[in-house]
C-alpha positions as CSV (number, residue, x, y, z in Angstrom):
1,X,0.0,0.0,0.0
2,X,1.2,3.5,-0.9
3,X,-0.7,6.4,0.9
4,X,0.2,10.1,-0.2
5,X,-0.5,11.7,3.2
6,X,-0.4,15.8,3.0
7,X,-1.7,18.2,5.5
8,X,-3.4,22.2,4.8
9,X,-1.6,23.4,7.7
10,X,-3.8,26.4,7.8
11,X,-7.3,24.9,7.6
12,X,-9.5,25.2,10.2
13,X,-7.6,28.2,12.0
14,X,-10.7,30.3,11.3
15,X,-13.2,28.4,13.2
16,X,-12.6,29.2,17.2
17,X,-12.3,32.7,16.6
18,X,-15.5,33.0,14.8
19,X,-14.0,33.3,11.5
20,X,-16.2,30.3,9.7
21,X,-13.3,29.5,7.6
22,X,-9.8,30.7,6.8
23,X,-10.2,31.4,3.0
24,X,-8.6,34.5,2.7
25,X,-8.7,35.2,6.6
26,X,-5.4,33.6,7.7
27,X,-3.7,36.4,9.0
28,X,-6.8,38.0,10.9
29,X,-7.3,34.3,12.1
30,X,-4.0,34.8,13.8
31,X,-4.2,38.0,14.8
32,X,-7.5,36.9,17.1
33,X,-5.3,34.5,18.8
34,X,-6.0,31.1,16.6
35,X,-3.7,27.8,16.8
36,X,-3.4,25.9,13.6
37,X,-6.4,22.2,14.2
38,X,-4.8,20.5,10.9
39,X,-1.3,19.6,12.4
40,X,-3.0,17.8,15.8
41,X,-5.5,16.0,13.4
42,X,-3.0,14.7,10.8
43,X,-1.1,13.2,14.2
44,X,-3.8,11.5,15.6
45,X,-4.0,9.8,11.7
46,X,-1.3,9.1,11.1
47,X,-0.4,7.1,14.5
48,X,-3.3,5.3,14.0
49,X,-2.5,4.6,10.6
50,X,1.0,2.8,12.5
51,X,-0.8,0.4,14.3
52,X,-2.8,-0.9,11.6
53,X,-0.6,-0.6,8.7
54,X,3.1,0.0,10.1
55,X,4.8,-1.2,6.7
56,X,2.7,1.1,4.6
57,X,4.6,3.4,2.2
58,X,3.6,7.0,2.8
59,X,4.4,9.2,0.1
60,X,4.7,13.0,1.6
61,X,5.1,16.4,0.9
62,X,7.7,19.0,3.1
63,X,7.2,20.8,6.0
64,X,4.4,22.0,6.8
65,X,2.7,20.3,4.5
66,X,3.2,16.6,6.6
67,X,6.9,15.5,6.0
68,X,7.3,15.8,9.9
69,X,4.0,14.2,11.1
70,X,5.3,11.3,8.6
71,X,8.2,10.8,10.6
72,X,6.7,11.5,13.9
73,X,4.6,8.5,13.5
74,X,7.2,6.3,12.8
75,X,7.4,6.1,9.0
76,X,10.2,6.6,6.5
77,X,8.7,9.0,3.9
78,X,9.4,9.5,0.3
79,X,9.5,13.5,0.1
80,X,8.5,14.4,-3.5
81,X,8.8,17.9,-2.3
82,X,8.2,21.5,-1.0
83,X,5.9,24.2,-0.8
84,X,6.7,26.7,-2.9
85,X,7.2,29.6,0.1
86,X,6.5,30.2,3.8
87,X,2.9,30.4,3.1
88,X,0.9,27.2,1.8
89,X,-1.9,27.4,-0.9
90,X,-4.3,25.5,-3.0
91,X,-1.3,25.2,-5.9
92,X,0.7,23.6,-3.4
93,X,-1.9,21.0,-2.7
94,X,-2.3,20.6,-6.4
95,X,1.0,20.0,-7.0
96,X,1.7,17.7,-4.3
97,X,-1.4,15.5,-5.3
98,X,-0.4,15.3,-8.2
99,X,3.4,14.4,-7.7
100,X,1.6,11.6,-5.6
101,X,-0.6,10.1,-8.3
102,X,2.7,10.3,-10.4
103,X,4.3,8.0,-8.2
104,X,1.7,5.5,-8.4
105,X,0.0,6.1,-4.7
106,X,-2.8,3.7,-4.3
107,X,-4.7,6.0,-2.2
108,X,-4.4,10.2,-1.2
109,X,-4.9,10.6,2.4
110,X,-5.4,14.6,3.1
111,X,-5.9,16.8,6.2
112,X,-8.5,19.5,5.8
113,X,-11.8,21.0,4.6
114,X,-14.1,21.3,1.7
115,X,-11.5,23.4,-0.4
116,X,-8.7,21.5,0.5
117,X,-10.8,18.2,-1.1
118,X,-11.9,20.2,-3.8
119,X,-8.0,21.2,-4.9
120,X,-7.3,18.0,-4.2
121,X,-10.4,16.1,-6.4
122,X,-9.0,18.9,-9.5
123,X,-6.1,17.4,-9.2
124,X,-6.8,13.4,-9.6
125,X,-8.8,14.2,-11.9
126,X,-8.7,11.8,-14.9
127,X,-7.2,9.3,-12.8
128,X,-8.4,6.2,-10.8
129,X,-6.8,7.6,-7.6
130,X,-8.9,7.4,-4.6
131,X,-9.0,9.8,-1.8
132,X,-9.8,10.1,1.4
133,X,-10.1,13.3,3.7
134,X,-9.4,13.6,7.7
135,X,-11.6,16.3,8.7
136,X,-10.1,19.7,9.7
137,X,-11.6,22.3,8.6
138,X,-14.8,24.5,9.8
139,X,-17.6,23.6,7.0
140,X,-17.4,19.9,6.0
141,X,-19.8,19.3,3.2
142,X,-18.3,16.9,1.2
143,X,-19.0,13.3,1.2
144,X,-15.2,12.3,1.2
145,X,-14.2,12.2,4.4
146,X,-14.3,10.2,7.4
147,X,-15.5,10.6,10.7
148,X,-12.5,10.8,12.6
149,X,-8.9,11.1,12.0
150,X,-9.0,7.5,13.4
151,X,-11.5,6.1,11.2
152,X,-9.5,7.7,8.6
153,X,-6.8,5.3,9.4
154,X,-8.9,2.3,9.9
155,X,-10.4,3.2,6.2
156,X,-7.1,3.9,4.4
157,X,-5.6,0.6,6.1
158,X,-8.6,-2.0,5.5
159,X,-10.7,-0.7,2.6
160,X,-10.8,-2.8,-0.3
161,X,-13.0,-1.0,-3.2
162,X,-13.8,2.3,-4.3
163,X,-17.4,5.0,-5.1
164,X,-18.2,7.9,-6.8
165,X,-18.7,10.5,-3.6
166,X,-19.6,14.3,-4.0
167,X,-16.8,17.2,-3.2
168,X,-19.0,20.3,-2.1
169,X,-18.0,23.7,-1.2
170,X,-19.7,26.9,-0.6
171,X,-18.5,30.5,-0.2
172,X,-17.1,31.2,2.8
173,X,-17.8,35.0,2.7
174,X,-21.8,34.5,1.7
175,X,-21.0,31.8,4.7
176,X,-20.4,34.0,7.3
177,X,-23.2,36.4,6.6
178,X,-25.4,33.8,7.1
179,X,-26.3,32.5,3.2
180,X,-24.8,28.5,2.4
181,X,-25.5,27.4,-0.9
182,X,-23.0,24.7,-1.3
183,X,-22.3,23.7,-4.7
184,X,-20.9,20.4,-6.3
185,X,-17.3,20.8,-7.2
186,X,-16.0,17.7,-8.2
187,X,-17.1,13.7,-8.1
188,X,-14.3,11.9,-6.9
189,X,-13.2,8.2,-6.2
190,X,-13.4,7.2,-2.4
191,X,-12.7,4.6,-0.2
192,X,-15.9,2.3,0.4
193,X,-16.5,2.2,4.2
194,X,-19.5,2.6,6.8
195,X,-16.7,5.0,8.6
196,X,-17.5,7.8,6.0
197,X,-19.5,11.2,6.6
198,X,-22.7,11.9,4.2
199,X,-23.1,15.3,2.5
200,X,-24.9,18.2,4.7
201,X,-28.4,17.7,4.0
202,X,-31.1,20.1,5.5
203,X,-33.5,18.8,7.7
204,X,-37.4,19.0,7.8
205,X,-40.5,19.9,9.6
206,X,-41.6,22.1,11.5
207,X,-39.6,22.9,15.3
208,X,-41.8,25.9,16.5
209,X,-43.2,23.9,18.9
210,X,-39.8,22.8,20.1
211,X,-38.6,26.2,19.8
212,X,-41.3,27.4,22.1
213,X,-40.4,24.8,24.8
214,X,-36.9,25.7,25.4
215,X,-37.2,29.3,25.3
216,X,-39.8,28.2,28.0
217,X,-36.9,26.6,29.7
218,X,-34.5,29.4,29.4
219,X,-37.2,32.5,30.5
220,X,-37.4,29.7,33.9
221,X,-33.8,29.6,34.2
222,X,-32.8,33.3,34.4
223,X,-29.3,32.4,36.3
224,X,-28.6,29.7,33.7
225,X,-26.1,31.2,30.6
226,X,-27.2,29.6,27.4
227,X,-25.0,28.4,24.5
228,X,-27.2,28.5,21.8
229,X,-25.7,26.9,18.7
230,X,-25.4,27.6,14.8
231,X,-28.4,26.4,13.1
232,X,-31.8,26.9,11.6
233,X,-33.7,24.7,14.7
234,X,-31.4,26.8,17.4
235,X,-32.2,30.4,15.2
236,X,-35.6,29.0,15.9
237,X,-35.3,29.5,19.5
238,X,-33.1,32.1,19.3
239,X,-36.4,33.9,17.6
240,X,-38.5,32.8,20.5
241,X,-36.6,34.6,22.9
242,X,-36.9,37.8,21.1
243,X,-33.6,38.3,19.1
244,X,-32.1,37.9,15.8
245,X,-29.1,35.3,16.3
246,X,-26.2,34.7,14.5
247,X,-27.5,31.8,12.0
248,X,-24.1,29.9,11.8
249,X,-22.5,31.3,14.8
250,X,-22.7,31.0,18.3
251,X,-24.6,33.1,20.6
252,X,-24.7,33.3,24.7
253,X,-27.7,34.4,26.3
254,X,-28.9,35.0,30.0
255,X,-31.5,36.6,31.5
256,X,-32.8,38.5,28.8
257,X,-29.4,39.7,27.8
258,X,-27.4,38.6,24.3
259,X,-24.1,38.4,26.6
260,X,-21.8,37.3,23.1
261,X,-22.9,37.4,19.7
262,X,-21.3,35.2,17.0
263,X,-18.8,34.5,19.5
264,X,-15.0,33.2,19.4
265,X,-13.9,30.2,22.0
266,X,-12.6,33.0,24.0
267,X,-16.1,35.1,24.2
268,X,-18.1,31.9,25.3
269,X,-15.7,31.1,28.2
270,X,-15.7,35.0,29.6
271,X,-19.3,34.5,29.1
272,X,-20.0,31.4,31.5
273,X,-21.2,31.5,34.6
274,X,-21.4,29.0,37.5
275,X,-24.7,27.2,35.3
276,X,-24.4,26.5,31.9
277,X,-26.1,25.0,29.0
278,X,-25.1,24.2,25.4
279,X,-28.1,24.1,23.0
280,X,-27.4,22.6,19.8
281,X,-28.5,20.6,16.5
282,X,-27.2,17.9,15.1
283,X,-26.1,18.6,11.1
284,X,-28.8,17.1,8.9
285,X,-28.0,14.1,6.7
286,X,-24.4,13.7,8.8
287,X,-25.5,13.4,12.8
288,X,-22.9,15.5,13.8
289,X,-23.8,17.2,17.4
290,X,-19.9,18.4,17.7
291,X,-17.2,18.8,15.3
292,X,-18.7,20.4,12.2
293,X,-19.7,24.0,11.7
294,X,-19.0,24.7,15.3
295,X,-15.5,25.0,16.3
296,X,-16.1,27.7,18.8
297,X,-17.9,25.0,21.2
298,X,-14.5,23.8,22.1
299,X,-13.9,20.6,24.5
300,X,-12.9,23.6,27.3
301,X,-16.9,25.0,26.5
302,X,-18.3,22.1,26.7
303,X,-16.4,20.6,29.4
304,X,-18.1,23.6,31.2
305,X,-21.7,23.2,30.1
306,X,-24.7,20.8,30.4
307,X,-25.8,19.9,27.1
308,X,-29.4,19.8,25.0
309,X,-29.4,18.4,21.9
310,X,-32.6,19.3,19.6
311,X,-34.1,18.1,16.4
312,X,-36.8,18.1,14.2
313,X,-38.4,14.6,14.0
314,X,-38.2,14.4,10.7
315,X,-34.3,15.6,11.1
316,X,-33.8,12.0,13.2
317,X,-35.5,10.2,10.8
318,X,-33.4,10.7,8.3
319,X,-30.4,9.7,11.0
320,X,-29.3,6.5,12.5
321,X,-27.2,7.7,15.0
322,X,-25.3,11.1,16.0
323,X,-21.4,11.7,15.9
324,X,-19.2,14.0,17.9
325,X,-15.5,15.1,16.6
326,X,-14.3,17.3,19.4
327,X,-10.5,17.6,18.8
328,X,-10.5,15.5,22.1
329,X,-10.5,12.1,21.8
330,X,-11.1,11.7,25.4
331,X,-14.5,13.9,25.5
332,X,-15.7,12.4,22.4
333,X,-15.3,8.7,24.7
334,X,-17.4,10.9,27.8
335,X,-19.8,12.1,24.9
336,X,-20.4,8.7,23.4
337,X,-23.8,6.8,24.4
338,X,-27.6,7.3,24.5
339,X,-28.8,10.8,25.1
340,X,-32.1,12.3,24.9
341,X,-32.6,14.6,21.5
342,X,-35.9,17.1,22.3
343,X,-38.1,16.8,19.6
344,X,-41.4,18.9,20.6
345,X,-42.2,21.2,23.3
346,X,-42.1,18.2,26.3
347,X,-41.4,15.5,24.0
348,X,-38.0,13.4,23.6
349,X,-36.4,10.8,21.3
350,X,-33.1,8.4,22.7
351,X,-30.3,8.8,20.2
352,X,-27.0,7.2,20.5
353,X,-24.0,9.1,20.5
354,X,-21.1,7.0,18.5
């Protein structure tokens, strides 16, 4: 097996500091504060990748682009080479993928988000060369990457045929004031495997009714500080307590008062009191509760909050089970099990948490 294993060192930098990506933002990212996600991720790959397939041969690219998190993990990389300067971009990517289907990789494992797989997908294109993403970035819509950076290693290590799977994107300036139309960017070959995300979908039905019942909750809990997540089903409730929230940020509420709007990691922890309560949505179509299009509800927030997951009915029906992706392997294991998803104003539905 030869895996081409290259890392956007940059993507994702956006998302805890409220940025909703890091297309063109990289240097504002940085000035807020923000630590580069991709580098951590590709690690936890790529050691799992060495206990299930320590003789692969990993094909890499230079520093920062993965030649170090090769090593790190215990492989001898072939370095087909380097960035062209200090600063990383999508012809980079290109020509890295490219130098990897050259040298006849059976498989492009790559650390990022939705543009990273699309530069990626441009560049395989015409070939039979599969790919396979380990989610880093802040929006991932596209169908090509796995759940974790773990399952990316059991999928690269085990999987046996290939699909046709959808890379999406969407503009990440219409993103952040509020407007996601994503739009199909490439078809590309991927791994077959149960551990593989779907493609956003939005969910259905109406949540008024749900909406009403936990701005109930919060009007009762007036000490309480409420984390109310990104969302249509949360902008719901957000509505029902009598202000216009951020639709894919993260707003903090308490007793009447917007105490952060579209707020950083940072903003949320100032925010807390000694009471707190996440509110969130899973993604529609994927299950995700954590991990995707909400960076800013760090494992430090929620390691400080209650949590209430809510959902449409017709949003769980569509969902076997939810998924969280913390950055925090050890939260995502406290996370893990059955949890009660409110569907209606009293009502509740058991969802496991995998």
């Amino acid at each position: 097996m030869r895996i081409g294993f290259l890392v956007n060192p940059i993507a994702g930098m956006g998302g805890r500091v409220g940025l909703k990506g890091t297309d063109g933002k990289v240097e504002e990212a940085r000035a807020r504060g923000a630590e580069p996600r991709a580098p951590d991720r590709a690690r936890r790959a790529l050691d799992a990748l060495a206990e299930r397939a320590p003789d692969a041969d990993v094909l890499a690219w230079g520093d920062p682009m993965g030649a170090s998190r090769v090593r790190a993990a215990g492989f001898d990389p072939e370095v087909l080479g380097e960035p062209g300067g200090e600063e990383t971009g999508p012809d980079d990517t290109r020509r890295a993928v490219r130098a990897f289907r050259d040298a006849d990789a059976d498989l492009v494992v790559f650390v990022g988000g939705d543009g990273t797989a699309a530069d990626v997908a441009e560049a395989l294109a015409g070939s039979d060369v599969p790919m396979l993403g380990v989610p880093a970035g802040v929006k991932v819509y596209s169908s090509v990457f796995a759940v974790s950076p773990e399952d990316a290693a059991y999928v690269a290590a085990t999987f046996e045929r290939t699909e046709r799977r959808e890379v999406m994107d969407i503009d990440e300036d219409e993103y952040r004031e509020g407007e996601v139309h994503p739009e199909l960017r490439a078809v590309a070959h991927v791994p077959v495997a149960e551990e593989l995300q779907s493609s956003k979908q939005t969910g259905s039905g109406t949540v008024e009714s749900l909406a009403e019942g936990v701005a109930a909750d919060v009007d009762a809990r007036p000490e309480t500080t409420w984390v109310l997540g990104p969302g249509s089903t949360v902008g719901e409730v957000k509505e029902k307590l009598g202000f216009e929230g951020s639709p894919i940020g993260v707003d903090v509420y308490r007793d009447g008062e917007v105490l952060a709007a579209d707020a950083t990691e940072a903003e949320i922890l100032d925010s807390l009191g000694e009471d707190n309560v996440i509110v969130v949505t899973p993604i529609g179509g994927q299950g995700f509760v954590f991990g995707r299009g909400n960076p800013q509800l760090s494992p430090a927030v929620i390691r400080e909050c209650d949590l209430e997951v809510v959902a449409s009915r017709d949003k769980l029906d569509d969902l076997r089970v939810l998924r969280v992706d913390t950055d925090d392997p050890e939260l995502d294991e406290e996370l893990r099990g059955w949890v009660k998803v409110r569907v209606g104003r009293f009502e509740r539905r058991m969802m496991k948490v995998v």
